[in-house]
C-alpha positions as a Markdown table, in Angstrom:
| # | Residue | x | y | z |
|---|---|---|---|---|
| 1 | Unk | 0.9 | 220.3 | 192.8 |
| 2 | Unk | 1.8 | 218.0 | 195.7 |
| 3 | Unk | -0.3 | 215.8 | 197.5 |
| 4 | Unk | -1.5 | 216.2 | 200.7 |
| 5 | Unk | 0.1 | 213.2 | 201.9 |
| 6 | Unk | 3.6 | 214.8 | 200.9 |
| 7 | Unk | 2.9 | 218.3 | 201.9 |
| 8 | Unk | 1.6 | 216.5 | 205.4 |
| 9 | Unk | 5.5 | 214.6 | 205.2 |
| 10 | Unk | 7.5 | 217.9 | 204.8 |
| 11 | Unk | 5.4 | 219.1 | 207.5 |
| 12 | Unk | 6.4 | 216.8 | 210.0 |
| 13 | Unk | 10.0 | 216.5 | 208.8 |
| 14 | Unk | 9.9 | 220.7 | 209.1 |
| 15 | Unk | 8.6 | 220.1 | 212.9 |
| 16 | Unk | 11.0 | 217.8 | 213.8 |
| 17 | Unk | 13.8 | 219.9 | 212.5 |
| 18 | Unk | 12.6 | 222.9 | 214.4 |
| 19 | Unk | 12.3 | 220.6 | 217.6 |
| 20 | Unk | 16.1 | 219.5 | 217.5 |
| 21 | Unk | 17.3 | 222.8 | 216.7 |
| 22 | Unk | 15.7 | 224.1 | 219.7 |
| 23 | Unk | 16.8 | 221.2 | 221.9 |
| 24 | Unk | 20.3 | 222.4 | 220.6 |
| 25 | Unk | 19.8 | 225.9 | 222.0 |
| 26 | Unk | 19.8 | 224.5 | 225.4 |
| 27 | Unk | 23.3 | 223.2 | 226.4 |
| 28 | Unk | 21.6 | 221.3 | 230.0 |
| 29 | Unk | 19.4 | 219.2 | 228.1 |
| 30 | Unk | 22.2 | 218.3 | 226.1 |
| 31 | Unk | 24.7 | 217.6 | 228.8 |
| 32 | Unk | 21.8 | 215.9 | 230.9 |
| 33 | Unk | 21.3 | 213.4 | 227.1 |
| 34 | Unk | 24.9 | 212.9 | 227.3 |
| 35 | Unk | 24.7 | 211.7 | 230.8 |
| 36 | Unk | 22.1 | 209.5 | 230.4 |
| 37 | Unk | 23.6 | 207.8 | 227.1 |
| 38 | Unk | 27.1 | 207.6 | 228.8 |
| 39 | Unk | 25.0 | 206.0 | 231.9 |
| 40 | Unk | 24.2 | 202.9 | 229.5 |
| 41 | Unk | 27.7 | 201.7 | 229.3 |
């Protein structure tokens, strides 16, 4: 059985996942990252 400490790690790593993937679903944030990044050179 795993421990809580790695059930709490493939927790967060499943969040985070699900929080890029639904960044991706929304081409003007990604356009609007682009910009910025492009910005800083």
């Amino acid at each position: 059985m795993p421990s809580k400490r790695q059930a709490l790690a493939y927790a967060a790593a499943l969040v985070a996942l699900l929080a890029v993937f639904g960044l991706y679903t929304q081409p003007e944030f990604l356009i609007t990252l682009a910009d910025q990044l492009w910005a800083c050179f």
